[in-house]
C-alpha positions, 0 to 999 in steps of 0.5 A: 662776091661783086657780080656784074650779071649781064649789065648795061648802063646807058649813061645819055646815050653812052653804052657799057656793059659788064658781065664779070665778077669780083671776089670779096676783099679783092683790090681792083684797079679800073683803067682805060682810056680817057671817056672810055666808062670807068667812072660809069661803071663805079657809079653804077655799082655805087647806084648813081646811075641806072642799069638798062640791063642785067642785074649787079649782085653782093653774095646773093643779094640783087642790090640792082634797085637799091638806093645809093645808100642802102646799098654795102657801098662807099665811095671816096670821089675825086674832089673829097667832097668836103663840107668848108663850113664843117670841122674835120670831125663834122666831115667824118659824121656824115659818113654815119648820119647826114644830121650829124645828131651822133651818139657818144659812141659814133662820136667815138668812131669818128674819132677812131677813124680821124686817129686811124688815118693819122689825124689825131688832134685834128678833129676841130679844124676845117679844110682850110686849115687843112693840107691837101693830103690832110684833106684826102684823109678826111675824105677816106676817114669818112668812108672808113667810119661807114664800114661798108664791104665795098670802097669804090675810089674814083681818082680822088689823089689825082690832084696830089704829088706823086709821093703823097699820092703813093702814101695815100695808095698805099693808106688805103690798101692797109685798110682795105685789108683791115677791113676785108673790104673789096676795093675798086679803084679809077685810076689813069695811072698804071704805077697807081694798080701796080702799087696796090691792085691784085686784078685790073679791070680794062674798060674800053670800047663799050666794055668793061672786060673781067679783071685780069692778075695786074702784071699780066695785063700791063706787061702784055697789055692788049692793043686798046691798052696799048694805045692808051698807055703809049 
């Protein structure tokens, strides 16, 4: 289980603050106004921004004071973060070593993760000769290959068209639930939590507040929602 003790994050003098918890291999949609903190708050979890207060835990585990990359966390953000100079495969092993000095049966795994996100055959071939959705997949198949127990999205299929988008949603909720992996998504997109979110978190007004059953929220959103929404 994801629990938010308490916490507060001062991201240069912006406030958020948490108090809730998330139980494991939940898919929770984080929405909210625009600059209302949801970023913010992923990026604490993911340990790129300190907390000034409270403590966040895995299971029993104060993962509070670890480093982005000791803690159980992958995080797939919104421009992909792709390498140009670096082959579809050489992206994909960063997930597992930034040297990408691999042993055969990582080389492997990176194979499996390209085959598991439909890339098969693709492995030698760099962002440029690749489709933007082709991108995203490279970009989810290194977070895949990572094995964490927590994939924080932070709107990286924004950019694409609306049924490629659903295709990527709906990718990876198949491997959210392959994996048992507890999933948190940014989105600005109400269809994006209907499509794959069980629970919505609502950040607004200085506070992300306990997530919520989806359609409970967004059929009877609360007055900050609301007016978000329109």
């Amino acid at each position: 289980m994801l629990k938010l003790e308490h916490i507060r994050i001062d991201n240069g003098g912006f406030i958020l603050t948490a108090d809730f918890a998330i139980p494991p291999g939940a898919r929770v949609a984080v929405i909210g106004p625009s600059g209302a903190g949801k970023t913010t708050l992923i990026e604490a979890v993911a340990g790129f921004l300190p907390l000034s207060g409270g403590r966040i835990l895995w299971g029993e585990s104060d993962i509070s004071d670890q480093l982005p990359g000791k803690r159980p966390v992958a995080m797939l953000f919104q421009d992909g973060n792709l390498f140009p100079h670096l082959t579809a495969a050489q992206n994909v092993g960063l997930g597992l070593h930034p040297n990408l000095r691999l042993s055969d049966s990582e080389h492997a795994r990176v194979a499996q993760a390209l085959e598991r996100v439909g890339l098969s055959g693709m492995e030698a071939r760099k962002p440029a000769a690749l489709s933007g959705g082709q991108q995203s997949r490279v970009a989810l198949a290194r977070v895949l290959v990572q094995g964490r127990d927590i994939l924080l999205l932070d709107e990286p299929f924004a950019a694409l068209g609306p049924a490629l988008k659903a295709e990527m949603l709906d990718l990876v909720a198949e491997l959210a639930t392959e994996s048992g992996a507890t999933l948190l998504m940014v989105s600005h997109d109400p269809g994006d939590a209907r499509r794959i979110a069980d629970q919505v978190v609502l950040v607004a007004e200085g506070q992300a507040h306990p997530p919520r059953p989806t359609a409970d929220l967004l059929d009877d959103p609360p007055p900050a929602l609301k007016a978000y929404l329109g």
